[in-house]
C-alpha positions as CSV (number, residue, x, y, z in Angstrom):
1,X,185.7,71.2,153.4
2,X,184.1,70.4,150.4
3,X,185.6,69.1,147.0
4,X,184.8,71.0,143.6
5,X,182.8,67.9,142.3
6,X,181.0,68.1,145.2
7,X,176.7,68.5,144.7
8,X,174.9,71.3,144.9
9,X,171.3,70.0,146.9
10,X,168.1,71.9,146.7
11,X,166.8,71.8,149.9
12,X,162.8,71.4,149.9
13,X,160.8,73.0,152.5
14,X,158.3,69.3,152.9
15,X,159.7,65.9,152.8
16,X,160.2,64.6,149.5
17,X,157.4,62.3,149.7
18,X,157.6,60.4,146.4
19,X,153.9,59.9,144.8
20,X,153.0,56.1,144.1
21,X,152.2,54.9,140.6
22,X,152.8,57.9,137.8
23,X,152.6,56.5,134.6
24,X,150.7,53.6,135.1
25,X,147.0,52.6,136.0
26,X,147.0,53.0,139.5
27,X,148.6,56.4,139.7
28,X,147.7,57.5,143.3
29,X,145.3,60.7,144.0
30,X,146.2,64.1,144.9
31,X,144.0,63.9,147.5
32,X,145.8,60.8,148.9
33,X,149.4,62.3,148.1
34,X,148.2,65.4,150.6
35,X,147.0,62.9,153.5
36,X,150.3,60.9,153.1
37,X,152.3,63.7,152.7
38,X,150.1,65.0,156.1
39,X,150.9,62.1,157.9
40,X,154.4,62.0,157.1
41,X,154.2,65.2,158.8
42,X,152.3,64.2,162.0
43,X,149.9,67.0,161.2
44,X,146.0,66.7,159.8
45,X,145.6,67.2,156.0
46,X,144.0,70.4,157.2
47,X,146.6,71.9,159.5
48,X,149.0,71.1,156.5
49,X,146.9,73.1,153.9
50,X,146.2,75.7,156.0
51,X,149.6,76.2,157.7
52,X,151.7,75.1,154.4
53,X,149.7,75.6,151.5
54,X,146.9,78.0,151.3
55,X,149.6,80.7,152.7
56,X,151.4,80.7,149.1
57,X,148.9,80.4,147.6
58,X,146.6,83.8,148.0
59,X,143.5,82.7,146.3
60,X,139.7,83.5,147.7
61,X,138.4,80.4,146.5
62,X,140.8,78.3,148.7
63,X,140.1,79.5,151.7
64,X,139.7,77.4,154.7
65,X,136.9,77.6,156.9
66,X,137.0,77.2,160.6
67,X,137.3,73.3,160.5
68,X,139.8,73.7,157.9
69,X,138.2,71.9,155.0
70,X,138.8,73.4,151.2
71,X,135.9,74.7,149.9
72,X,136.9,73.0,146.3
73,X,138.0,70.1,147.7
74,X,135.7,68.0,145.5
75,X,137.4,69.6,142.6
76,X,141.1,68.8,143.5
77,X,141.5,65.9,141.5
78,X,140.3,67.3,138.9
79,X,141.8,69.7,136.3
80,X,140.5,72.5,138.3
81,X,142.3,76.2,139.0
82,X,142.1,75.4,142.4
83,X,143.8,72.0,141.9
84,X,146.7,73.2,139.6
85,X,147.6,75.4,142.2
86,X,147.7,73.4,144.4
87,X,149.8,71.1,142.1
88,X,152.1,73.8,141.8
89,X,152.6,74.9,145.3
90,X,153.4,71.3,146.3
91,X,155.8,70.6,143.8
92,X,157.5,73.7,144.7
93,X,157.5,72.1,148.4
94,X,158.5,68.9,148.0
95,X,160.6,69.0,145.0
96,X,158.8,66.7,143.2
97,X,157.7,67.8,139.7
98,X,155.6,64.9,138.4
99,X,152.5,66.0,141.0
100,X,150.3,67.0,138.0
101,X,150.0,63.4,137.0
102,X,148.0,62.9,140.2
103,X,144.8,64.6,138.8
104,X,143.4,65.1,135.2
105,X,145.1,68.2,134.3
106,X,146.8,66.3,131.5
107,X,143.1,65.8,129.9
108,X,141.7,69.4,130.4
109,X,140.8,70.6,127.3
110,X,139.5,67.4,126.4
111,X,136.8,66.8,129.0
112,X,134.0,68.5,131.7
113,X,135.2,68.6,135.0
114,X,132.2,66.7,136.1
115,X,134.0,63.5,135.4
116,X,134.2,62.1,139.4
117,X,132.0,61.1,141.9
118,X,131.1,63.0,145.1
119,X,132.0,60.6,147.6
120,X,135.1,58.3,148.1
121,X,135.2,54.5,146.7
122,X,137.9,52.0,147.4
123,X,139.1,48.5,147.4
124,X,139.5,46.7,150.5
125,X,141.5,44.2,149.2
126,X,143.9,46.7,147.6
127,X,144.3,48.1,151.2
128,X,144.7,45.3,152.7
129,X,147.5,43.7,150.3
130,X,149.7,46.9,150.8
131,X,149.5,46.3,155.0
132,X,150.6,42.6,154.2
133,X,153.2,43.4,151.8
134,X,154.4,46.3,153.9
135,X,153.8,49.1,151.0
136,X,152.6,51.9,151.5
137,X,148.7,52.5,151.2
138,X,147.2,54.6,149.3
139,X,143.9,55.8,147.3
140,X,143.8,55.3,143.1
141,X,143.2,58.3,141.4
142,X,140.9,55.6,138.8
143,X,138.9,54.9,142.0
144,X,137.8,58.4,141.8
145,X,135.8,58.5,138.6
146,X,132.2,58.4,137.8
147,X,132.7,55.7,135.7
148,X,134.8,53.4,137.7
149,X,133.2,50.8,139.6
150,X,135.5,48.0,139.8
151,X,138.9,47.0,140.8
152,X,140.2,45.0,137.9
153,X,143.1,43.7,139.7
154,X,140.8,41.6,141.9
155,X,137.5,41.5,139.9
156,X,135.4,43.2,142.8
157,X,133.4,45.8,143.4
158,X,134.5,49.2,144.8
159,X,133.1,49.7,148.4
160,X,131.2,53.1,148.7
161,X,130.1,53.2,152.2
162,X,132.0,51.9,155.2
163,X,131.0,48.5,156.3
164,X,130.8,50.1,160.2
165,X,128.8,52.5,160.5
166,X,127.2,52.9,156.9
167,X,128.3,56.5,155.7
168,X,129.5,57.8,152.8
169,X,132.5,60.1,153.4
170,X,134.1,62.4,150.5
171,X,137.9,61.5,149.6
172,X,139.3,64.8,151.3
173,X,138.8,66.5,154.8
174,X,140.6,68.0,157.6
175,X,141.2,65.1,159.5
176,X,141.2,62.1,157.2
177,X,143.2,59.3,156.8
178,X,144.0,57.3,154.2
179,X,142.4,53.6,154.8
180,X,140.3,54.6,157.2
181,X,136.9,55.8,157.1
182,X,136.7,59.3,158.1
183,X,133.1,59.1,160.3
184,X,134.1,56.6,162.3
185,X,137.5,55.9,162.0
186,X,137.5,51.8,160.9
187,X,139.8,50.5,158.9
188,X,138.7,49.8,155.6
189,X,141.4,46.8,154.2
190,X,139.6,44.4,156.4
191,X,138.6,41.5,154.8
192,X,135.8,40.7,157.2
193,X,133.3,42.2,155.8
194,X,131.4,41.4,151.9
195,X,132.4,42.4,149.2
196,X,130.5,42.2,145.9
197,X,131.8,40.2,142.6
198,X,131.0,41.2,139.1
199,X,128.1,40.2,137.1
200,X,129.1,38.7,133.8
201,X,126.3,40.8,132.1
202,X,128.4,44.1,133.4
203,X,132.0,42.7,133.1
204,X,132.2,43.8,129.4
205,X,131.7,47.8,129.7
206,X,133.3,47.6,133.7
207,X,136.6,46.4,132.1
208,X,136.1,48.2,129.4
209,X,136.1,51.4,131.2
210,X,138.7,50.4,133.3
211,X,140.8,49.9,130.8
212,X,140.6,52.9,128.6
213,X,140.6,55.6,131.9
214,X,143.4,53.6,133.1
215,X,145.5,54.0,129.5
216,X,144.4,57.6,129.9
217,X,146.2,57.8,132.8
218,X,149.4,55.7,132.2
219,X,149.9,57.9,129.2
220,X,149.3,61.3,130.8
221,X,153.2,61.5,131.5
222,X,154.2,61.2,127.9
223,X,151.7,63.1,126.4
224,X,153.0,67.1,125.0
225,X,149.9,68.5,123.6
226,X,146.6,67.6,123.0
227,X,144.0,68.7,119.9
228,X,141.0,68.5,121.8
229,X,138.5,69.4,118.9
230,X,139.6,65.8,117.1
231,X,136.5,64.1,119.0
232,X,133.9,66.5,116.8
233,X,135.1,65.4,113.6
234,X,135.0,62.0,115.0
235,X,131.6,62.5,116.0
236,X,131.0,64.2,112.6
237,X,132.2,61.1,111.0
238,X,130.0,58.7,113.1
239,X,126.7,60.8,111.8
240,X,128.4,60.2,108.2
241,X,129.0,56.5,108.4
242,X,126.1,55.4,110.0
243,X,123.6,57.8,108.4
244,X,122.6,59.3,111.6
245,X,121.1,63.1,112.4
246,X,122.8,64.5,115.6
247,X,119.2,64.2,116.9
248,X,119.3,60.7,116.1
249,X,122.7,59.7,117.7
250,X,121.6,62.3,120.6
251,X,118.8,59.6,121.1
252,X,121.0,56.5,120.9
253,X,123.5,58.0,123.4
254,X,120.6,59.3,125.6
255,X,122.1,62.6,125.3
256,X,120.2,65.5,124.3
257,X,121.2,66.9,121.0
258,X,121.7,70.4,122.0
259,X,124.4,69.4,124.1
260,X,126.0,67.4,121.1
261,X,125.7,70.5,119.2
262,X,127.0,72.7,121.7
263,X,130.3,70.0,121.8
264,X,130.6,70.3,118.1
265,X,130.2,73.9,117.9
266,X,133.3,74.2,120.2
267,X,130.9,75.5,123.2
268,X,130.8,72.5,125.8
269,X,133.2,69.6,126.2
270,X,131.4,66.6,126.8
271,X,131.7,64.5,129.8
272,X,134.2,61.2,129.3
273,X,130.6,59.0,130.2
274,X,129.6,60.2,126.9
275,X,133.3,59.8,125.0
276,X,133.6,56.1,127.1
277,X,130.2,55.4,125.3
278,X,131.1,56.2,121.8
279,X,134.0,54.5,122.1
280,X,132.8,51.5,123.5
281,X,130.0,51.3,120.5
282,X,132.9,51.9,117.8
283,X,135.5,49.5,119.0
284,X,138.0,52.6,119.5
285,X,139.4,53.3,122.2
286,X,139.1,56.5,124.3
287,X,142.7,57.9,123.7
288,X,142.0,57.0,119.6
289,X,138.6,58.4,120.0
290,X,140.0,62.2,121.1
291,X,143.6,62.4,119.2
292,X,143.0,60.5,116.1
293,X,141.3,61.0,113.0
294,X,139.5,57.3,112.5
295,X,138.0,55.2,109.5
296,X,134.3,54.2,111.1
297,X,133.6,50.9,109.0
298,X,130.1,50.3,107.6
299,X,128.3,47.7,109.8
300,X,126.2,47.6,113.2
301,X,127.0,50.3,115.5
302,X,124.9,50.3,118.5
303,X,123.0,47.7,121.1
304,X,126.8,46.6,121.8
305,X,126.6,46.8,125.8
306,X,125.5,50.6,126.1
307,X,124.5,52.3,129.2
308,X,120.7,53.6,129.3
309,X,120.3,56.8,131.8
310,X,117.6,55.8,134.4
311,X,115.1,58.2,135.8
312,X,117.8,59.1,138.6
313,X,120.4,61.2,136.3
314,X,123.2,60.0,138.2
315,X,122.5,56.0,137.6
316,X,122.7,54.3,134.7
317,X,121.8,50.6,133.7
318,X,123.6,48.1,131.4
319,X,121.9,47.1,128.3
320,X,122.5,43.6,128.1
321,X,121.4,43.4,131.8
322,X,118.1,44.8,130.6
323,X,118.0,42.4,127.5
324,X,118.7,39.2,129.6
325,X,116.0,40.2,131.9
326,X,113.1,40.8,129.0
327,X,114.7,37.2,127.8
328,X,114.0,35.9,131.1
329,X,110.8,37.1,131.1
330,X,109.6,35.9,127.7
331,X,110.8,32.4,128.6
332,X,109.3,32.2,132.6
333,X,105.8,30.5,132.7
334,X,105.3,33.1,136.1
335,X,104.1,36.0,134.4
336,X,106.6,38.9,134.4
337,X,105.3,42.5,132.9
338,X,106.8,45.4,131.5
339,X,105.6,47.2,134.5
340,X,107.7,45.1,136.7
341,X,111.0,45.5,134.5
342,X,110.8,49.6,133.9
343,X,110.4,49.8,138.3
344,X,113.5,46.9,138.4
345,X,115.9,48.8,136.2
346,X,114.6,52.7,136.9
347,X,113.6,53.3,133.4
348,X,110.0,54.2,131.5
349,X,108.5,51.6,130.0
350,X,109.0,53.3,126.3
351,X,112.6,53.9,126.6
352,X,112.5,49.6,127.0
353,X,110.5,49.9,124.0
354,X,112.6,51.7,121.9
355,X,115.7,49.9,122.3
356,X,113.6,46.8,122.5
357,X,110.3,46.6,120.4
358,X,110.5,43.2,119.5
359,X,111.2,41.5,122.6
360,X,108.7,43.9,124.4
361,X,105.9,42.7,121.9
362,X,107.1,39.0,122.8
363,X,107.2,39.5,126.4
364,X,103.6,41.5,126.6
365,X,102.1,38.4,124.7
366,X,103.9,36.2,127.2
367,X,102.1,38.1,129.9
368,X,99.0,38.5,128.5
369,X,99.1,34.3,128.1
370,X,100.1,34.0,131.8
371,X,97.0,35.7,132.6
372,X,94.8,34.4,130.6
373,X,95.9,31.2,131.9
374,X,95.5,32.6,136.0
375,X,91.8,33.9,135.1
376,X,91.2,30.4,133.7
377,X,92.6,28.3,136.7
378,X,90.6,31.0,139.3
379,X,87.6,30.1,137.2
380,X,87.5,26.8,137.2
381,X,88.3,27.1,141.0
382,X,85.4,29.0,141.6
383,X,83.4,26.8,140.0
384,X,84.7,23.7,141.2
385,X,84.3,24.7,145.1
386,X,80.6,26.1,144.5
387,X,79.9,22.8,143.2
388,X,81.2,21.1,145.8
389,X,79.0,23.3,148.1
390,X,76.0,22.5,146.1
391,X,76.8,19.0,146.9
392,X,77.4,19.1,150.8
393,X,74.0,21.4,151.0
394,X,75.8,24.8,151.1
395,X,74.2,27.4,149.3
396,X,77.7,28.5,147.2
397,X,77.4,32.4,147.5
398,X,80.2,34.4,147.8
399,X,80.6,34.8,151.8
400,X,80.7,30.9,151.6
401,X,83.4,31.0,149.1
402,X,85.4,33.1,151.0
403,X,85.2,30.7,154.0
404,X,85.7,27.8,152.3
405,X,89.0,28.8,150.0
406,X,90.3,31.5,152.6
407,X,90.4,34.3,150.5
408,X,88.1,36.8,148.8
409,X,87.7,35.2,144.8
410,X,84.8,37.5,143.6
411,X,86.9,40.7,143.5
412,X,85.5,42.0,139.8
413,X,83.1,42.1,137.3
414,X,84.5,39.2,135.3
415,X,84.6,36.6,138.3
416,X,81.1,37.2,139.5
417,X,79.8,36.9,135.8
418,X,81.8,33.4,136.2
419,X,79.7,32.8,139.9
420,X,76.3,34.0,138.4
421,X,76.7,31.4,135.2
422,X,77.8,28.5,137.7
423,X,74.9,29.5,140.3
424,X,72.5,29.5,136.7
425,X,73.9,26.0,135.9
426,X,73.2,24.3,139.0
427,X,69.6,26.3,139.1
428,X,70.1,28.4,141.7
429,X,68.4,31.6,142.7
430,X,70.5,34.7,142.1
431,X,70.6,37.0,145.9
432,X,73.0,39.5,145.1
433,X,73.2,40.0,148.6
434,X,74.4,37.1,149.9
């Protein structure tokens, strides 16, 4: 028999698996929430969709093919249809009503959709801390964007491929696991394999990023309502400060300015690469950057750490790692050419240019020295050896220059004018044939 003060209990129809980390940084995925929520279960994350989910839900675009993976699954951390209702029918489920906060829905009116990467990244240290500590593991929902390539708790970076067998794997499919690769099954917390450190040149925009994604989503709980045009006037005011045509600030972004228009004329949201870039240049943050109207101070803008676009679309390079590296090569004595630097870093040689013409004029004048200085040292090689021919009674044509150094010397026009003016100096007879 129960009392009158007694509580009324909504039972839910899945356990109510609480999600890890809302409001903070290192909110957990809702791709991760599913597998947990799977393995809670003892089912797949495919039997659960298809059994538990995609029922209520009714929609042609989440159907579930024969394997039982989503065909949006590589929107469903995003602020996608597909992904809110999904949201919704888990929430409904589970009883937990804080499942938006796992994806960007929060931020969708203020970004693309084209803001995460198609495969799964992850930090092995991260998974291996939570198996020591006992916690349960999870995947980041920070992990999960374009942008992101560290872990800034531990100052490495994010593993893209498993150490095992070498694949890539996407974040979400019917029978994944959460840890574990899903080709070949391997744990991926081990700490036997290597994992890379960041560069000092890249730690400035890595943490930077970081840090303003993760505010982004520590926020996301407290935030009502969003006016997602603030960024054009920003933009607007950035052009006004700094004197810049959009086709100018189009060209310092390495955006085309169509698609800047297009964002100011309401058409297109721009991609958060492009907002993390303004921001970074300004000094504002990202969060500042689309709800506030700011004050640009007069002064430098750009060359602060931006990232160029290579000639792959989908990789970019740091420009401070591209300025050391034409430092480097102004200072070496071994010769290092434009050339070399565009095929290092991915980019054409007149996009180094135009962020760099000074230092690609010093560093083309450092070259041209360097060989200037290797035709003069092969010169006086030339002509040191056919004298010492001469002197052992060796006729010093070119066959016996190749014998005697090991190597062909006489390979152009400007080394066998030096060979015919040393064979004239010791009076021999020119035989073009020998």
């Amino acid at each position: 028999m129960y009392s009158d003060n007694s509580y009324n209990y909504r039972a839910s129809r899945l356990f109510h698996l609480q999600p890890i980390g809302v409001g903070t940084p290192y909110v957990e995925s809702l791709t991760s929430y599913i597998k947990r929520l799977a393995e809670a279960h003892s089912v797949s994350p495919g039997v659960l969709l298809s059994k538990e989910i995609l029922p209520s839900v009714n929609k042609d675009y989440l159907s579930v093919n024969k394997y039982c993976y989503i065909e949006s699954r590589m929107k469903i951390n995003t602020a996608s249809e597909a992904s809110m209702t999904i949201v919704r029918v888990l929430e409904e489920k589970t009883c937990n009503y804080n499942l938006k906060y796992l994806t960007m829905s929060v931020w969708r009116d203020c970004f693309s959709k084209e803001i995460f990467r198609k495969n799964c990244a992850w930090c092995p240290i991260c998974f291996q801390e939570s198996i020591e500590r006992n916690e349960p593991v999870y995947e980041q929902l920070i992990w999960d964007f374009n942008d992101i390539e560290i872990c800034r708790k531990h100052q490495v970076m994010l593993v893209q491929k498993c150490p095992f067998c070498n694949s890539e794997f996407s974040n979400f499919s019917n029978l994944a696991r959460v840890g574990f690769c899903s080709k070949c099954n391997s744990w991926l917390g081990t700490k036997k394999y290597e994992i890379g450190r960041i560069s000092p040149i890249d730690a400035d925009w890595y943490n930077w990023a970081y840090e303003n994604i993760g505010q982004l989503l520590s926020i996301a709980p407290t935030i009502k309502e969003i006016k997602h045009t603030t960024y054009i006037n920003n933009i607007k005011k950035i052009c006004e400060t700094y004197n810049l045509s959009i086709r100018n600030l189009a060209k310092e972004i390495n955006v085309n300015h169509v698609t800047i228009n297009k964002w100011i004329l309401g058409n297109n949201k721009p991609c958060l690469s492009n907002i993390l870039v303004l921001s970074f240049l300004t000094g504002h943050s990202v969060y500042e950057f689309i709800t506030k109207e700011i004050e640009f101070p007069k002064g430098e803008l750009f060359y602060k750490g931006m990232m160029i676009r290579k000639n792959n679309r989908n990789k970019k390079v740091n420009i401070c790692e591209l300025k050391k590296a034409l430092e480097d090569g102004i200072s070496t004595n071994n010769g290092v050419s434009l050339h070399k630097i565009s095929i290092q870093f991915g980019i054409k040689p007149f996009t180094i240019k135009k962020y760099f013409p000074t230092e690609v004029t010093k560093l083309k004048e450092n070259y041209n020295k360097y060989l200037n200085d290797c035709r003069l040292n092969k010169s006086m090689l030339i002509k040191n050896t056919m004298k010492l021919l001469w002197q052992r009674g060796i006729f010093p044509s070119r066959k016996a220059l190749t014998r005697e150094l090991g190597k062909r010397v006489i390979n152009n026009d400007y080394y066998k004018k030096v060979w015919k003016d040393t064979l004239e100096e010791l009076g021999c007879t020119i035989n073009e044939d020998i």
